[in-house]
Every structure is written in C-alpha cells, then in structure tokens.
C-alpha beads as a LAMMPS data file, in Angstrom:
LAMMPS data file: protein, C-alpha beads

173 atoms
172 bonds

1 atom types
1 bond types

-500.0 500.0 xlo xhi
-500.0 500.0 ylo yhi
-500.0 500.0 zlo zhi

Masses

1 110.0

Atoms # bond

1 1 1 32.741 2.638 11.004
2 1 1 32.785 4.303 7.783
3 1 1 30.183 1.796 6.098
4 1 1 28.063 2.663 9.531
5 1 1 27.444 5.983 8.456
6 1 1 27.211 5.597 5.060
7 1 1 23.872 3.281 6.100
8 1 1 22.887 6.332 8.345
9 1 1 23.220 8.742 5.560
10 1 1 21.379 6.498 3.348
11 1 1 18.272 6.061 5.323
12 1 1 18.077 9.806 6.563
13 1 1 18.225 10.704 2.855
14 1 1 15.545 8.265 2.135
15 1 1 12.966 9.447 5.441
16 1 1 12.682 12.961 4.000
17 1 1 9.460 13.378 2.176
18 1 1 11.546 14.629 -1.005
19 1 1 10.634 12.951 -3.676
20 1 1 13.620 10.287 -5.342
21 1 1 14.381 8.316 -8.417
22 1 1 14.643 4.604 -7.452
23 1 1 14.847 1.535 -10.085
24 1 1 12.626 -1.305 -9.237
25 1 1 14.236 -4.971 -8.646
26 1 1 11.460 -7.094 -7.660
27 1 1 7.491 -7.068 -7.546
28 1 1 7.132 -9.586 -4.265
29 1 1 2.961 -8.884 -3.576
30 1 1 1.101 -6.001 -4.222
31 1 1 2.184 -4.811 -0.990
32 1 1 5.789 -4.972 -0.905
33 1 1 8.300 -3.806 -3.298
34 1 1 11.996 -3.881 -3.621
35 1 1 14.084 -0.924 -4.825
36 1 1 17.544 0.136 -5.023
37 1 1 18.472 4.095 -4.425
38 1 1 22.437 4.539 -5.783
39 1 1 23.865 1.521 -4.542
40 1 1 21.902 0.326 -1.504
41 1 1 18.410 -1.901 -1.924
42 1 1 15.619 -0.841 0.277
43 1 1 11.479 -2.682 0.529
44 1 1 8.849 -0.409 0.168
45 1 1 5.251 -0.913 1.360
46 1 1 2.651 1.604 0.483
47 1 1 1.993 4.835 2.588
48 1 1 -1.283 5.555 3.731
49 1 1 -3.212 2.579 3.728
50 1 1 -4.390 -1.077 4.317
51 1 1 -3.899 -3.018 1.565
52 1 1 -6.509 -6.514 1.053
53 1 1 -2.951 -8.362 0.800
54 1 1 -1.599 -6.996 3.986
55 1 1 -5.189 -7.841 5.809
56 1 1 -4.558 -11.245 4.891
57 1 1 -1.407 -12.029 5.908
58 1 1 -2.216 -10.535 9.497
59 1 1 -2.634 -13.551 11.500
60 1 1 -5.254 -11.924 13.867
61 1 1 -7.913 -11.891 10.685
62 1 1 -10.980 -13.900 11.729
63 1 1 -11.759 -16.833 8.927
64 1 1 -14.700 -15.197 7.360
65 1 1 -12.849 -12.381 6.718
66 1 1 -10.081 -14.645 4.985
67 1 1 -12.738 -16.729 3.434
68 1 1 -14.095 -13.350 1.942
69 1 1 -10.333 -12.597 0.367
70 1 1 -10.165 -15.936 -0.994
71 1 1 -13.603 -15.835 -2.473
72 1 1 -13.152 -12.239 -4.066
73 1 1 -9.524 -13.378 -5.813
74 1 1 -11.194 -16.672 -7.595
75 1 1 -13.771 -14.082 -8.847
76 1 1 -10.828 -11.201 -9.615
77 1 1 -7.843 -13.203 -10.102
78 1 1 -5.574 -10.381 -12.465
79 1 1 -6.099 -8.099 -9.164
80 1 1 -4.514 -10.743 -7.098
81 1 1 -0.781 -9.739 -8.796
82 1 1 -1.934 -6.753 -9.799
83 1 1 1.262 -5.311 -9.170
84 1 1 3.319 -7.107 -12.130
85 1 1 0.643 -5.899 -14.632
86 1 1 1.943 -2.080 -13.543
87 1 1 5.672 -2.069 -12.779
88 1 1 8.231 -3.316 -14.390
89 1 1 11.463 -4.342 -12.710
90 1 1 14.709 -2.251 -13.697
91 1 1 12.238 0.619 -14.283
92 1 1 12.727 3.963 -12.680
93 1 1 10.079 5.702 -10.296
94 1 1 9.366 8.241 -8.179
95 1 1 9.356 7.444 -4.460
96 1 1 8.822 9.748 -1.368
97 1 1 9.312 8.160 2.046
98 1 1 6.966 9.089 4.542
99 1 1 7.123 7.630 8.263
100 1 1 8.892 4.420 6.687
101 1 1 6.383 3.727 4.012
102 1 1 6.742 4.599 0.371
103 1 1 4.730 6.697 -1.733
104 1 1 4.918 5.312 -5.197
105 1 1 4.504 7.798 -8.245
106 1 1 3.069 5.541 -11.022
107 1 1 1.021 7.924 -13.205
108 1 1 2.502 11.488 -13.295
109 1 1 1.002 12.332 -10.143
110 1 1 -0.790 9.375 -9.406
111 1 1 0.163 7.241 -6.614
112 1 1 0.494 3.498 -6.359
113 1 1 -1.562 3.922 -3.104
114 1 1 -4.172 6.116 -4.885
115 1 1 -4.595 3.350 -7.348
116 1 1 -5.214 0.647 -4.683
117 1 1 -7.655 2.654 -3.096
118 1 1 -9.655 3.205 -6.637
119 1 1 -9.739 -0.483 -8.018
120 1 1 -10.660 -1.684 -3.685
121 1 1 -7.436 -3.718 -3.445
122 1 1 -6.313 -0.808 -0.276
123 1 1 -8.725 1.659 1.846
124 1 1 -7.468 4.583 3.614
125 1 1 -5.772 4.150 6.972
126 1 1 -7.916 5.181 9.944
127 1 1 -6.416 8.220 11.625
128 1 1 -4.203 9.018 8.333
129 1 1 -3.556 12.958 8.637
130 1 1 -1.436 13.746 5.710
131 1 1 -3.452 16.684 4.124
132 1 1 -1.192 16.685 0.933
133 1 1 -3.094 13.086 0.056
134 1 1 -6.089 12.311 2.875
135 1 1 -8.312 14.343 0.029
136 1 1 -7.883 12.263 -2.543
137 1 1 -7.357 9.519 -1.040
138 1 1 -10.778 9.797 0.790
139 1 1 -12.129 10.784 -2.780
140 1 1 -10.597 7.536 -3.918
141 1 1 -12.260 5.233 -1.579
142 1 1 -15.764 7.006 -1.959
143 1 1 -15.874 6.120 -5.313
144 1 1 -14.696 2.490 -4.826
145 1 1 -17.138 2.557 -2.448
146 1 1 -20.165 3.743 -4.988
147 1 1 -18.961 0.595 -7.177
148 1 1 -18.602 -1.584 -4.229
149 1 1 -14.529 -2.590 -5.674
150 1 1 -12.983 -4.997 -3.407
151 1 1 -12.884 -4.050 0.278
152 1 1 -16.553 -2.728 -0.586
153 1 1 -18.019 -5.559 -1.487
154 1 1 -20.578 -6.719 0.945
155 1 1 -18.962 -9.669 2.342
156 1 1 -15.303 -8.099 2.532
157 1 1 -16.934 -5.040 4.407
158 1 1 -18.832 -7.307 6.728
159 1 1 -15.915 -9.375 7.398
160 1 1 -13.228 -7.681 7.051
161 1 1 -13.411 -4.049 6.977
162 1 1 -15.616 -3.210 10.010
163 1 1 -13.788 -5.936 12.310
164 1 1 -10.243 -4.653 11.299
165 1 1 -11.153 -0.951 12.063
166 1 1 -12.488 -1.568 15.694
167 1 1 -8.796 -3.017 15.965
168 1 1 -7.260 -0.034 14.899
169 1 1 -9.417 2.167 17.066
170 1 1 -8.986 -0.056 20.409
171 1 1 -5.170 0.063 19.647
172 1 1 -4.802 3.576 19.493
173 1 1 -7.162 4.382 22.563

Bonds

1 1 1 2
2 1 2 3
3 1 3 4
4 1 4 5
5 1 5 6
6 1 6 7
7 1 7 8
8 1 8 9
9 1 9 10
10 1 10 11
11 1 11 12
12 1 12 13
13 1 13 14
14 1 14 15
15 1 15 16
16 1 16 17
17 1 17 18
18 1 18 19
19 1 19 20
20 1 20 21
21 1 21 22
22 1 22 23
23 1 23 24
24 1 24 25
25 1 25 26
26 1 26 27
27 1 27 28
28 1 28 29
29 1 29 30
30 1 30 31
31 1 31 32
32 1 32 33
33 1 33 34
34 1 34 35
35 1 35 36
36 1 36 37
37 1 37 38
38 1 38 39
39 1 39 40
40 1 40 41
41 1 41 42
42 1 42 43
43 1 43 44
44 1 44 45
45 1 45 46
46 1 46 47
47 1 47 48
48 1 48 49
49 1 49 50
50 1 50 51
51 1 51 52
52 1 52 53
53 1 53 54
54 1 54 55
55 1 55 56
56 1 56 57
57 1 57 58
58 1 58 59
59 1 59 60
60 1 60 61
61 1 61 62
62 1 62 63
63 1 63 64
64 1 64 65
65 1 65 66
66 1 66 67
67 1 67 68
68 1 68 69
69 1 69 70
70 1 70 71
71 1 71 72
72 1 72 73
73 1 73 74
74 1 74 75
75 1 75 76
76 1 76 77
77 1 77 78
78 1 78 79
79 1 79 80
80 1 80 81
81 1 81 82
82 1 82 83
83 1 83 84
84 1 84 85
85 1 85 86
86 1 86 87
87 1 87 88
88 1 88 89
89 1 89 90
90 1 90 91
91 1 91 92
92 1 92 93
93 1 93 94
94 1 94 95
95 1 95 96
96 1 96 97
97 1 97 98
98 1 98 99
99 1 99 100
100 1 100 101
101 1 101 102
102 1 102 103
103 1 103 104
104 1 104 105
105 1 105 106
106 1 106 107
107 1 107 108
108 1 108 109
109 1 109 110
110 1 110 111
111 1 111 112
112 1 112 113
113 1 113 114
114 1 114 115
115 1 115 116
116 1 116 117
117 1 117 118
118 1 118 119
119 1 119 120
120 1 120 121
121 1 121 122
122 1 122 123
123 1 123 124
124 1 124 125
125 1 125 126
126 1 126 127
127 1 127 128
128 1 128 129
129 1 129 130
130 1 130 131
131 1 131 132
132 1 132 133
133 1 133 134
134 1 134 135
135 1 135 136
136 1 136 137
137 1 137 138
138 1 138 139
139 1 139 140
140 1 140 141
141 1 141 142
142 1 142 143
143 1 143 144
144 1 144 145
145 1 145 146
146 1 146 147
147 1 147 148
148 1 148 149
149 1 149 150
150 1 150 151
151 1 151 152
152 1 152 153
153 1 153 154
154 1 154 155
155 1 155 156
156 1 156 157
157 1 157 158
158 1 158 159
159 1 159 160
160 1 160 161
161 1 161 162
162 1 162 163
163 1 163 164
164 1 164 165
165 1 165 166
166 1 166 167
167 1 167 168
168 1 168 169
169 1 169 170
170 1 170 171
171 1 171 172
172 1 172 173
C-alpha cells in the first residue's frame, strides 16, 4: 500500500507544469526519452507537437508519405538520431510535464520541442492552445517553413503533412 502511494505522489508531482531537474538514462528516438526524477524512471515524449519520427511509426501513414520520410533521412541522415548529437545520458535537464508530455529545456530557455520545430524534424500540433509556447512555436514552424526544413519540403508536405492534419481535424469533430 505504501509503495502505491508513493507511485501516486510521484506522478502528481511530475503532472504539475513546475518545472524539475531530471538526469537522462537513455536517448531511444528523437521522440522518446527516458529519465529518472529521485528514484523512479519515467519516458518522456515531446509536448506540443508531431514529430517526423512519431508520423512514421503511426501505422495509419499512407506509403508515399513513408516513402517521403525514408527519402528525406538518406538525404539528412545526422537528423535521423538527432537526438544523441544533443543530450547526453546521465546529464541533468529541465523538464515540465504538461498533459503527460514533457517539455524539455535544452538551451536556457529553449525547448527540445522548439528545436524540432526549427530544423522540420516536428510541426506544431493542430489545436495546441498553450499561450506560454503556441507563439513561438508557430514562429518556429514559419521559419522552417520559409527554408522548406523537413516536414516542409514539398514531398513531406504533400504526403504527409496535409493528409495527417485532415486526420486530426476529423478526429476531433
């Protein structure tokens, strides 16, 4: 019973929005990440967006779309495991936990989700309200956009992008 509600405390500590110290243990995609908080390990996937790695392990993505993902890592293969060039395990960071998802602090201020969005390996989610980070986070993806970075390049947007928002808008009408 006790170890019950030691788990309880833990995760209604870690759904506040306050920001915490957490060391990283593992880099598994640049998606997913594995933490530990005091003594408990937690997974953290990034808050506020659609990553290109979580599009493509959806199984609902049309071929083209995975085709397009495919193509675009041959051509930018460092972006692929992007995630291992910037964190190191058994460093520290900070994380705030919004709605399950983590927002991870890699640059002062900067997020992890931030980043994604500049270099095109993330886009914002559709219907994300947050107004501490929708800002930048739109200001983000306009640039990427300008530069055509990886959701923006014509093929991904074409096969991916526009197909995988009309899903998002049919499920939440």
């Amino acid at each position: 019973m006790k170890k019950i509600i030691l788990i309880l405390l833990f995760f209604a500590n870690l759904s506040s929005s306050e920001p915490f110290i957490a060391e990283l243990l593992s880099v598994e995609s640049n998606s997913i990440l594995h933490f530990r908080y005091k003594s408990s390990s937690f997974v953290c996937t990034n808050y506020g967006v659609i990553e290109v790695d979580t599009l493509y392990r959806d199984k609902n993505i049309s071929k083209e779309c995975r085709k397009s993902i495919n193509e675009f890592y041959i051509y930018n293969p460092k972006l692929k495991n992007i995630a291992h060039y910037i964190f190191e395990p058994r460093q520290l960071y900070h994380i705030e936990v919004h709605d399950d998802k983590c927002m991870i602090f890699i640059k002062g201020r900067k997020s992890y989700s931030e980043y994604l969005i500049e270099i095109g390996l993330a886009k914002v989610k559709p219907f994300f309200n947050d107004k501490r980070y929708r800002q930048t986070f739109k200001n983000a993806q306009y640039e990427a956009k300008l530069q055509k970075k990886g959701f923006w390049d014509k093929a991904m947007i074409k096969n991916c992008v526009i197909n995988y928002e009309m899903d998002e808008i049919n499920l939440k009408e």
